[in-house]
C-alpha positions in Angstrom: 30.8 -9.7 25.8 28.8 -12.8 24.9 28.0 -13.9 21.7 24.0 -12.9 20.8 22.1 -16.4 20.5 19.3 -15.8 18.7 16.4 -18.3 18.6 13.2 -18.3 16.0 10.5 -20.3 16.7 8.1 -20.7 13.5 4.7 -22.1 13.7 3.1 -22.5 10.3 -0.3 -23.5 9.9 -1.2 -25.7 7.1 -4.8 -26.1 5.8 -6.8 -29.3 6.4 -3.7 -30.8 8.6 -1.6 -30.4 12.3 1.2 -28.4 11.7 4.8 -29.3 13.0 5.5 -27.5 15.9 8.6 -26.4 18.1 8.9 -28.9 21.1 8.3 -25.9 23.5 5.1 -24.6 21.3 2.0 -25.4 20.8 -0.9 -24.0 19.7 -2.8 -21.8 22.8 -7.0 -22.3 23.1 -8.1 -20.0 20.7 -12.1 -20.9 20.4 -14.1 -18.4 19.6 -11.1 -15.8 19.8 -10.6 -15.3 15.8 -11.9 -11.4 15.6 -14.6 -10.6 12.9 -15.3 -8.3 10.3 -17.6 -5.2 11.4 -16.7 -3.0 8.3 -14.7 -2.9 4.8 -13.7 -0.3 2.6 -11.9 -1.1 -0.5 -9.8 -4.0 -0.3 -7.3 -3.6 2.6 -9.3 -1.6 5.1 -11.5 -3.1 7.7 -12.3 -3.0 11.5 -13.0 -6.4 13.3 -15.1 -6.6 16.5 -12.6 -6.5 18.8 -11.4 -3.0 17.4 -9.0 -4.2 15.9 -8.5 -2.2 12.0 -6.0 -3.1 9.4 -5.4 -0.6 7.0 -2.7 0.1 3.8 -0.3 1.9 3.1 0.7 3.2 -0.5 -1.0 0.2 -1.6 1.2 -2.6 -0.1 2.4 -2.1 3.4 -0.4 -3.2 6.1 -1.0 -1.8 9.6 -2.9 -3.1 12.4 -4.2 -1.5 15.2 -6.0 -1.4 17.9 -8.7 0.8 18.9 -12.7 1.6 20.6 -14.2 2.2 17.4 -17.3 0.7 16.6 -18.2 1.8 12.9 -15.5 3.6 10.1 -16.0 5.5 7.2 -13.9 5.6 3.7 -12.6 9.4 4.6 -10.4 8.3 7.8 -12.9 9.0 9.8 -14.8 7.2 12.7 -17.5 6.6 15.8 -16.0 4.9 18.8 -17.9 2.6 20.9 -19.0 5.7 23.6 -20.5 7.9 20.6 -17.1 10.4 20.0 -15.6 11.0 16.5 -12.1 9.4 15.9 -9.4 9.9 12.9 -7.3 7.4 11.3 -5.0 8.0 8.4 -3.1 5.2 6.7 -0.4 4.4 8.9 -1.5 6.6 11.7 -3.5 4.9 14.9 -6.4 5.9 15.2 -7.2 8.6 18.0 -10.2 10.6 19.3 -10.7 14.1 17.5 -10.9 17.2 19.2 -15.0 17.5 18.8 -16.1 16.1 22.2 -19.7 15.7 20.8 -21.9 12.8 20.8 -22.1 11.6 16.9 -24.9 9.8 15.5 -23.6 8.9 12.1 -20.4 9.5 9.7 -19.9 9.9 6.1 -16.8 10.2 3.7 -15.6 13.6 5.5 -18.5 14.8 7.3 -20.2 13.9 10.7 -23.5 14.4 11.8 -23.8 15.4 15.8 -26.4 14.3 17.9 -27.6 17.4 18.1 -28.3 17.8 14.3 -25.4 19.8 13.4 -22.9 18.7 10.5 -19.7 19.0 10.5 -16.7 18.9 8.2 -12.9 19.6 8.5 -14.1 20.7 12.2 -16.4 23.4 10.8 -19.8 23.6 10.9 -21.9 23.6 7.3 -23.7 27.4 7.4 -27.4 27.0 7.6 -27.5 23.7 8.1 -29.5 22.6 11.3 -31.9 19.7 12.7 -30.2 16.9 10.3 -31.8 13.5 10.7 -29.2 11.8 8.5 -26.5 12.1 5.4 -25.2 10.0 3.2 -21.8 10.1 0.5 -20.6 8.4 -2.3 -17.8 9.2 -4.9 -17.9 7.6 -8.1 -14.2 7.8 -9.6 -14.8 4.7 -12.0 -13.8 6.7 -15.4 -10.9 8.4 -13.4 -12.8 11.5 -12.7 -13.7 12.2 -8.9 -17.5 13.0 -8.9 -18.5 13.0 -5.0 -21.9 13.6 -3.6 -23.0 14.7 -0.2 -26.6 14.5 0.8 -28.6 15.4 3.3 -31.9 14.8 5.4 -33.3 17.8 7.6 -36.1 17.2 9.9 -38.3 19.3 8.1 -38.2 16.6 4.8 -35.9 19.0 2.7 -33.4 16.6 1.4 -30.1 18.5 0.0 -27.4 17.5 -2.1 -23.6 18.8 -2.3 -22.5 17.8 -5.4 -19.2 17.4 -7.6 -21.3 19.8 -10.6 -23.1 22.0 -7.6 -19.8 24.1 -7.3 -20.4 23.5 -3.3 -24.5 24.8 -3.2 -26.9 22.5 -2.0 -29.4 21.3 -4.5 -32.7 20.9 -2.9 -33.9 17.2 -4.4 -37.5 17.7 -2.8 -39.1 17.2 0.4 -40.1 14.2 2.1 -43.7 13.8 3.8 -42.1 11.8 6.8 -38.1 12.2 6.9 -38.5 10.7 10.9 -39.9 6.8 8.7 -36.2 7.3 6.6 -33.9 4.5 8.1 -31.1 5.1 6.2 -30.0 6.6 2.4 -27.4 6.4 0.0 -25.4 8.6 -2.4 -23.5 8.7 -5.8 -23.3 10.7 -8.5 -26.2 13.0 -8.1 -28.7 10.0 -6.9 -29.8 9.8 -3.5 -31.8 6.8 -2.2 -33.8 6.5 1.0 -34.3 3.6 2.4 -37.6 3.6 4.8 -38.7 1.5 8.0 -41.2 0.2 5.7 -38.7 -1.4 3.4 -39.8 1.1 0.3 -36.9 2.4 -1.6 -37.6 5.9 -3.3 -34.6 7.5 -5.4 -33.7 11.0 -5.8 -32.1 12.1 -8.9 -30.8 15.7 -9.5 -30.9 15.0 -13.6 -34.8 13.4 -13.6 -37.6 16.2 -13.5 -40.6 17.1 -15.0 -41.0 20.0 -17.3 -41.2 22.5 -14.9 -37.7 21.6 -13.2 -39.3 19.4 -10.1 -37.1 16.5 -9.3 -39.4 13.5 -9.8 -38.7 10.5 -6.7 -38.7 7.3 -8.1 -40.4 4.2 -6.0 -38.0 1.4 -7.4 -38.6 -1.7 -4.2 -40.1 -2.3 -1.6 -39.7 -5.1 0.9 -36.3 -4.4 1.2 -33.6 -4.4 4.5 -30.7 -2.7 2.8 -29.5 -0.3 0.3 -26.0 0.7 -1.5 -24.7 2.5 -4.3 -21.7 1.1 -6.8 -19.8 3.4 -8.9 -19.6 2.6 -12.6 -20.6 3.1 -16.5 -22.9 4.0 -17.7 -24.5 4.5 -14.5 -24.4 3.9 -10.9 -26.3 0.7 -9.9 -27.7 0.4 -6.9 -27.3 -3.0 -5.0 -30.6 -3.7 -3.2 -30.9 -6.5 -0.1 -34.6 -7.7 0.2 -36.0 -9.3 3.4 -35.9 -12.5 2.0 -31.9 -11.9 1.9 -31.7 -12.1 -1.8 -30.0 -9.0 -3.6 -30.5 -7.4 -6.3 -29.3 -4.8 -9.5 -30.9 -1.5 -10.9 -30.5 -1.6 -14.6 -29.1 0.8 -16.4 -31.0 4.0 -18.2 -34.6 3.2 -17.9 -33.9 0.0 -16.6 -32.2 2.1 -13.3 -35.8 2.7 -11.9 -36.2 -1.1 -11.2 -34.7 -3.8 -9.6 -33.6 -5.7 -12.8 -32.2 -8.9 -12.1 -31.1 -10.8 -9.2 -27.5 -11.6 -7.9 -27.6 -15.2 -8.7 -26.0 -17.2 -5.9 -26.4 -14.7 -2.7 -28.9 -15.9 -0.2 -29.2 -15.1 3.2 -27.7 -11.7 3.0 -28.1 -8.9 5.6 -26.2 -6.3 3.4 -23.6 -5.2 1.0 -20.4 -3.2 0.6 -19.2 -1.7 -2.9 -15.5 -2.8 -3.3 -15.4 -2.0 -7.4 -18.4 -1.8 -9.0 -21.6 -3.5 -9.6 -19.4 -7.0 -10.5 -17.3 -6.7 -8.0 -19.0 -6.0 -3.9 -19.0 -7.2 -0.8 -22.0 -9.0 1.0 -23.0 -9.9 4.5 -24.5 -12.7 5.5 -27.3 -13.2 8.4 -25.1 -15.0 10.5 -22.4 -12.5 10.0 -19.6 -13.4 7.9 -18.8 -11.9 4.7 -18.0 -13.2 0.6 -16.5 -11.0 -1.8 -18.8 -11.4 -5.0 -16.6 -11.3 -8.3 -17.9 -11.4 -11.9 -20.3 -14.4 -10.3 -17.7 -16.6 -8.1 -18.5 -16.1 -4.7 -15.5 -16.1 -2.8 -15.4 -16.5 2.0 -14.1 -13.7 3.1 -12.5 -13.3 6.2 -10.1 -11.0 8.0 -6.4 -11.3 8.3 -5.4 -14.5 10.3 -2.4 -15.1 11.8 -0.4 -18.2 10.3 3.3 -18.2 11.9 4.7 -16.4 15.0 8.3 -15.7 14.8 9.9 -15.1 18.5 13.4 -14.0 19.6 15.0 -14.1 22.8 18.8 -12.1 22.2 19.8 -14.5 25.2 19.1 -18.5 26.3 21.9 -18.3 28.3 22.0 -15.0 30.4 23.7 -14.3 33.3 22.4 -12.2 36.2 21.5 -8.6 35.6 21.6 -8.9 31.9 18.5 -7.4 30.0 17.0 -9.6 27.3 15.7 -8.2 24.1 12.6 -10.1 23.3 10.6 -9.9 20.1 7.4 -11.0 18.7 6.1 -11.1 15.0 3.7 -12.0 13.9 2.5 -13.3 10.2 -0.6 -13.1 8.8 -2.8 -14.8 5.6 -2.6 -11.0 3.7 1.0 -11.0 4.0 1.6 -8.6 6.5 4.3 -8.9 9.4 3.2 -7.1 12.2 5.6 -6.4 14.9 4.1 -7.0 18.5 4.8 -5.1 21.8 5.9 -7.6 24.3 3.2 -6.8 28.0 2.4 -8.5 30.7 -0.6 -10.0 29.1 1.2 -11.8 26.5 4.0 -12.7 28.4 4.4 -14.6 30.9 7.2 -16.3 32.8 6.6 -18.8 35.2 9.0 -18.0 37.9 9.0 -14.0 38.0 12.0 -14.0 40.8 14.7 -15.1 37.9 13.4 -13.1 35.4 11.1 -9.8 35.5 9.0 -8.2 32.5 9.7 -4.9 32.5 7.5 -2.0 31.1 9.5 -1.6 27.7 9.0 -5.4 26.8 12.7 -6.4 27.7 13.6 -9.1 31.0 15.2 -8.5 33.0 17.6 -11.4 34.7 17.5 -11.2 38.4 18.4 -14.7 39.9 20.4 -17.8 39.0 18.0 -20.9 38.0 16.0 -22.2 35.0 12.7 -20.6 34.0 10.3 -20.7 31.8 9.2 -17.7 28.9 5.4 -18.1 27.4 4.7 -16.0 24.8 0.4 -16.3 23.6 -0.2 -14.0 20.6 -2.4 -14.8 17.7 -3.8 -17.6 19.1 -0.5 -19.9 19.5 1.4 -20.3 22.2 5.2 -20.3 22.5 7.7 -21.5 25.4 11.0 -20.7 25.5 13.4 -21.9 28.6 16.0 -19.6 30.0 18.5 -20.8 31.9 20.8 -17.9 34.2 24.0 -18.3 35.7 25.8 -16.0 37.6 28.2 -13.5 35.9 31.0 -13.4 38.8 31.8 -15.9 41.6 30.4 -16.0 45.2 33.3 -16.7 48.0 33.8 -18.8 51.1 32.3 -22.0 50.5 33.5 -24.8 52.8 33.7 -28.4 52.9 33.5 -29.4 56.7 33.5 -33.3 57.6 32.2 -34.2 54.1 29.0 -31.4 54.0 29.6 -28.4 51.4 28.4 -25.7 53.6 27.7 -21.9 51.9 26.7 -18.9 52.8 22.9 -18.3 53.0 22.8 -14.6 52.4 24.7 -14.5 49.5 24.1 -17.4 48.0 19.8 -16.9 48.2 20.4 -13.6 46.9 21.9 -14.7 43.9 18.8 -16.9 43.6 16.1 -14.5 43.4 15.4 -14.1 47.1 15.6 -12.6 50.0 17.2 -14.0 53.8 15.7 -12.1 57.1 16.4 -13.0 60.8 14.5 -12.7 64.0 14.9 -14.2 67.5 17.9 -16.3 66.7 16.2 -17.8 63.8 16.6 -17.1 59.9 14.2 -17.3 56.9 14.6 -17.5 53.5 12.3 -17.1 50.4 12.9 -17.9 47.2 9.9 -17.6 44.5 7.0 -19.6 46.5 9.1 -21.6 48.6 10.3 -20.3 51.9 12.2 -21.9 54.6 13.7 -21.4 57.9 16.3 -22.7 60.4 18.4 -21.8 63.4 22.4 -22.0 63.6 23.5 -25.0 65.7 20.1 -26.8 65.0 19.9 -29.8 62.0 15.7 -29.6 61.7 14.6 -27.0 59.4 11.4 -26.0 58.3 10.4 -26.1 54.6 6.9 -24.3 53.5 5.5 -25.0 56.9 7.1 -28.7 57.5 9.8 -29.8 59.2 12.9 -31.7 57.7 15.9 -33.1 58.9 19.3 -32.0 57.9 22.3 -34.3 57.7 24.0 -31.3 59.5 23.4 -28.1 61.1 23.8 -24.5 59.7 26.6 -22.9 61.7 27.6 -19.0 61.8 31.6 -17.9 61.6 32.6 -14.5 61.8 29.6 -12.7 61.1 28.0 -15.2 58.0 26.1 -18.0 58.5 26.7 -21.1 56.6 23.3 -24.0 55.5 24.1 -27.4 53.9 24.0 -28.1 50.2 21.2 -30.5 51.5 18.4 -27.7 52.7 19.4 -26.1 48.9 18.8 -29.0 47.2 15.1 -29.8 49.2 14.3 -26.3 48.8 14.8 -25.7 45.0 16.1 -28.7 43.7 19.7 -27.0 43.4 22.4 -29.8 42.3 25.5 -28.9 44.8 28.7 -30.3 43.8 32.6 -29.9 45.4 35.1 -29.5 43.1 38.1 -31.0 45.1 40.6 -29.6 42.4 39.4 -25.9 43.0 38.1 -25.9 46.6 35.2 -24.5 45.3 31.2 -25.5 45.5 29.7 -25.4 41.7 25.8 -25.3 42.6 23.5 -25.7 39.1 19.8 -26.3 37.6 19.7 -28.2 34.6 22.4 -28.5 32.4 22.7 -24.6 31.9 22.3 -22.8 34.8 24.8 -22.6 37.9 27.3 -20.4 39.8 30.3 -21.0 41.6 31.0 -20.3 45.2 34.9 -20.2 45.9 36.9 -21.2 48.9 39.2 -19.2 51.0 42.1 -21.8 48.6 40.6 -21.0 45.2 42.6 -18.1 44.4 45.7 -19.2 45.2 44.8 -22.9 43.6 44.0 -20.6 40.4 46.4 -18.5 40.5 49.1 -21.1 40.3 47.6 -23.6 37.9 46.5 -20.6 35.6 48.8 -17.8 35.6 51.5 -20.2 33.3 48.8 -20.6 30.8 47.5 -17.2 30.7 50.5 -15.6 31.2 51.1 -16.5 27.4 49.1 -13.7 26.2 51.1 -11.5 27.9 52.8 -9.1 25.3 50.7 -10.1 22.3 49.1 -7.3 20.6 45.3 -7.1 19.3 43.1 -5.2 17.2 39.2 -4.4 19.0 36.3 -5.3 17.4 33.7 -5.6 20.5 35.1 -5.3 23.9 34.1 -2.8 26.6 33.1 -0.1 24.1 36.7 0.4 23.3 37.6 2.4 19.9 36.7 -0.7 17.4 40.0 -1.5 15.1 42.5 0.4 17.4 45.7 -1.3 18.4 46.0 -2.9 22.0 48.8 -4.7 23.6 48.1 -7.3 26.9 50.4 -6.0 30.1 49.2 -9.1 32.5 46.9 -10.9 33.9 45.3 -10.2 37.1 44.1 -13.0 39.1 41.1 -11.9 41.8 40.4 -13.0 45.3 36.6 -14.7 43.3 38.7 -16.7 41.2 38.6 -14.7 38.1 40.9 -12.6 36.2 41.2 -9.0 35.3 43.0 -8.7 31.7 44.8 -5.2 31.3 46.3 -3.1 28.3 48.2 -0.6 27.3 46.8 1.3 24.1 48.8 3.0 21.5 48.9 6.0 23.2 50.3 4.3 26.1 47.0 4.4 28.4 46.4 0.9 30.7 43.0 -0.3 30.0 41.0 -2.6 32.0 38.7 -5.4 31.3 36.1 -6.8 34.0 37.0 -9.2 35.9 36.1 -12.5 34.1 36.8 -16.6 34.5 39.5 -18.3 33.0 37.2 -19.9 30.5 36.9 -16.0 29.5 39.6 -15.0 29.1 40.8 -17.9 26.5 37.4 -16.7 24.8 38.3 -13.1 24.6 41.5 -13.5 22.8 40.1 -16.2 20.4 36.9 -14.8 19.3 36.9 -12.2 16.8 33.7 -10.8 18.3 36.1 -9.4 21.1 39.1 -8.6 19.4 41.6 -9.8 16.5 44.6 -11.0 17.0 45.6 -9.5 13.7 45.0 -6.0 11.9 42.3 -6.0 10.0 42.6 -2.8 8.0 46.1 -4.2 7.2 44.7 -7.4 6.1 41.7 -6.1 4.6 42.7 -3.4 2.4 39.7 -1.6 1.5 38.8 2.3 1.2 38.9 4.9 4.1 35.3 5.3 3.0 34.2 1.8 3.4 35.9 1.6 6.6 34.0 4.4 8.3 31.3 2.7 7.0 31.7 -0.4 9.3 33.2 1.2 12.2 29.6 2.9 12.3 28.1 -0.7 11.8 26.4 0.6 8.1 25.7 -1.7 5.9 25.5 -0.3 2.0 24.8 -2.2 -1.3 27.7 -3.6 -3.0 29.7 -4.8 0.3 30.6 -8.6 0.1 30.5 -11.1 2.9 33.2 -9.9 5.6 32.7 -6.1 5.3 28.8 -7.1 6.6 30.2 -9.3 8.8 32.7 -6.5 10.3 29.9 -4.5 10.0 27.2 -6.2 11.6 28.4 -9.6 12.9 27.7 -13.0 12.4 24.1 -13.4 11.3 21.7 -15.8 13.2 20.8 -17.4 10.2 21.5 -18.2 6.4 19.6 -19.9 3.3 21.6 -20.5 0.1 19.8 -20.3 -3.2 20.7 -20.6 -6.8 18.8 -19.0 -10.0 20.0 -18.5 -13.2 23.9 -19.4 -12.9 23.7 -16.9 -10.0 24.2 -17.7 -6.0 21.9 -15.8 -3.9 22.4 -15.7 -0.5 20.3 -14.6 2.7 21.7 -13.2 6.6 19.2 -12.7 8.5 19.8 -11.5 12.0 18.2 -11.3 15.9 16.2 -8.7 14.6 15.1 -9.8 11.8 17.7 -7.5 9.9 18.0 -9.1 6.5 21.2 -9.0 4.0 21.1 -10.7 0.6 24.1 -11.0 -1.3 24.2 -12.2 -5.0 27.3 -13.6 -5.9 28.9 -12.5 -2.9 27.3 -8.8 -3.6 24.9 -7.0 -1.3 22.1 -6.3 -3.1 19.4 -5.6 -0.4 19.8 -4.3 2.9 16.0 -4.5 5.0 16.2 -2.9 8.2 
């Protein structure tokens, strides 16, 4: 029945300066924490050391996830950290494929087992056996997909599968010792082995002798690394020496050699093709990465978080509500990824008011203040929620100038729990626990003993403590409202509950009824109240007053049914029939007099282009936010609700609808 209170905490960070933060957030420890690049392919793809891989979507919409894998391939495929072949497909998180073998290396579409087997599309390549390594490349530069697939057997014979091989393996030639290869490379017909040595001998399917032999080409040595670029008018192959300079076959003649060095790359332990042979990736020796372009060498790092958006559907709950909590996060290439609230990024400090549950939501369980902390992406955000109770407690009593309450009731709606043995009683609330007999003014609080200004007493079955052992125990403000006969017992400014006397009904009841009864025989439309049938007719028949002090509101519908609403205070009840989240005291089909169509369309909260302002609004509600713009003589205007819904209206027009 409440209004939803929606709260978004940004945290920007700004380069080279401290950023302005929330007063409850601040930034967490995050030393060493920032994840780093183990792979690339392309632009958007790439898995950090913590398994953590970010991948794209039709070009513009970025997914993370987590994962185990330790190495990925540009064909969705890859090795997790214990050795099994796992998938991963655009959007899709990436899971362990149904070959339980151990896999020794990947490439494009194929694996290699440990046991020399290859594999593709879970079927094993006929006739293949005893494979020390393969390599892939595709070379779509000119638009045309030429792909190559090589392979090393144990016996030296080194195969191709190429685009112009119309799926037969080309024997390139035989190598005198396959078991000194420690790694090759493919594209377009070439094949390049790169040996413990640090020789580099190249295998092209177009460059034989006379009699048809492939001739293999020495073209380095002293290298630690080896890989192919697509490109025109030939593939060039990107060569890291041990020195970690790199450096560029030529092209025709000039692609036996290395013929020229990539000015400005030092250090280097490898490199990636991203385009072509002006446009690649390279590693450095102490690990991080550039992205070479046309000669500017350019940091590259992986997606860093720089905001944290968080939303709590309710600061101000009331016991047994369930809060909606949500976490986004933003990061440096743009993408908005929405995080699971757990029990490892969550935390609340006092877990006996409120209780993370296993979907993400808390749960409200006690009256009190408490504190939410939410650590994702480095940063650190507190939120304080403060719970009051829905409903009031009864018989509170003021005896000799003491407000006395009752224990059980009273420490339940406080989180905690009340049990008795040998004449004595013990109550815990969080980590505080205390104890005290009936009759007796000590007390014991965690272990020591205190002195009460009076004693707990017991009356007809309930026993009774002093505001004062509430007030040591958990710093509980208790307070006697003479007018009501009631005790009103609060943390903060916030949080409270109200325990009425044995008078508070009838002092209610008297002083309230005249006011109330006002609404009597006034008629009202639903919008959101008890899950009634929004927009129908409703007409008030009285107003009940209860033994707790509150009221029950009932109706009489059109059809001449009494409806009920829970019971609810005073304060409530003028709420109810003033808010047009609840109801409207007019009818709004009569004063809004739009199509049938348009009116199904809110009744089933749907918001479509073209609405204005208040069909959204009857749709949807109030937003938690708006930001006015205006561009070209035209007024553009944002709602952007708890969820991070978004409505933008131009000229009063909906024009986009994100949900």
């Amino acid at each position: 029945m409440r209004k939803l209170l929606q709260i978004l905490l940004a945290i920007a960070l700004v380069s080279g300066a401290s950023a302005a933060l929330e007063p409850n957030a601040r930034y967490a420890d995050a030393a060493g924490a920032t994840p780093k690049i183990v792979e690339i392919i392309g632009k958007d793809t790439m898995l950090m050391d913590d398994g953590t891989l970010w991948t794209t979507l039709y070009g513009f919409k970025k997914f993370r996830f987590s994962s185990d894998l330790a190495t990925i391939s540009e064909r969705g495929l890859g090795i997790s950290k214990a050795g099994r072949l796992m998938e991963y497909y655009d959007d899709s998180e990436p899971l362990l494929a149904p070959d339980p073998s151990a896999i020794k290396e990947i490439a494009g579409g194929y694996w290699l087992r440990s046991d020399g087997t290859v594999w593709g599309n879970y079927e094993q390549l006929k006739g293949i056996e005893r494979v020390l390594h393969i390599a892939y490349g595709n070379d779509d530069s000119e638009g045309l997909t030429r792909a190559s697939f090589a392979m090393l057997q144990q016996n030296g014979d080194l195969l191709l599968k190429d685009h112009y091989a119309q799926g037969k393996n080309l024997k390139l030639g035989t190598i005198a010792n396959p078991t000194a290869v420690a790694s090759m490379v493919a594209m377009a017909g070439k094949v390049a082995l790169l040996f413990d040595s640090g020789e580099v001998v190249v295998y092209e399917s177009t460059n034989f002798d006379d009699n048809g032999t492939i001739l293999p080409v020495t073209v380095a040595q002293g290298v630690k690394h080896i890989a192919y670029t697509p490109g025109t008018p030939t593939q060039v192959l990107l060569v890291t020496l041990k020195d970690g300079t790199v450096w560029q076959t030529g092209d025709y003649q000039g692609r036996w050699k290395l013929d020229h060095q990539v000015s400005g790359l030092t250090a280097i332990a490898r490199t990636v093709h991203y385009a072509d042979s002006k446009q690649f990736y390279a590693q450095r020796e102490d690990g991080s990465w550039v992205l070479f372009n046309n000669g500017d060498i350019v940091p590259f790092e992986g997606p860093e978080v720089e905001a944290v958006d968080v939303s709590l559907s309710e600061l101000k709950p009331l016991v047994g509500d369930t809060l909606k909590l949500g976490i986004q996060e933003t990061y440096s290439n743009g993408a908005k990824i929405k995080v699971e609230p757990n029990k490892t990024n969550v935390k609340v400090d006092k877990p006996h008011l409120l209780r993370l549950s296993s979907d993400g939501k808390l749960q409200v369980l006690g009256v009190g203040e408490a504190q939410v902390t939410v650590t994702t992406g480095g940063m650190e955000i507190t939120m304080k929620v403060s719970a009051s109770l829905p409903n009031n407690l009864t018989y509170a009593k003021l005896v000799a100038g003491n407000v006395f309450v009752p224990v059980k009731a009273v420490v339940k709606a406080l989180g905690g729990t009340v049990s008795s043995a040998s004449g004595a009683m013990e109550a815990k609330i969080g980590d505080t626990a205390f104890s005290f007999k009936p009759g007796e003014k000590n007390a014991k609080l965690n272990g020591e003993t205190i002195a009460l200004p009076a004693a707990p007493f017991s009356e007809k079955g309930e026993t009774y403590i002093p505001d004062s052992l509430l007030k040591a125990a958990v710093g509980a403000k208790v307070k006697w409202d003479n007018k009501w006969k009631s005790a009103e017992i609060s943390f903060g400014t916030d949080a409270r509950m109200t325990v009425v006397s044995t008078e508070t009904a009838g002092l209610v009841k008297k002083a309230m009824q005249g006011s109330l009864a006002g609404f009597i025989g006034k008629s009202y439309w639903v919008n959101y109240f008890e899950g009634w049938d929004r927009f129908s007719k409703v007409t008030v028949v009285d107003v009940v007053p209860q033994s707790s002090g509150d009221f029950v509101v009932q109706f009489k519908n059109a059809a001449g049914k009494t409806l009920k609403g829970y019971p609810m205070s005073s304060v409530f009840v003028k709420e109810l029939f003033t808010n047009e989240d609840y109801l409207f005291n007019y009818d709004p089909k009569k004063k809004y007099k739009w199509s049938t169509a348009t009116w199904n369309q809110i009744k089933a909260g749907k918001v479509t282009l073209g609405m204005n302002k208040d069909q959204v609004k009857m749709a949807w509600g109030r937003p938690a936010g708006t930001s006015i713009t205006t561009a070209s003589g035209k007024k553009i205007e944002t709602w952007v609700y708890y969820n991070f819904d978004t409505v933008g209206f131009v000229n009063g027009k909906v024009i986009l609808i994100i949900n």
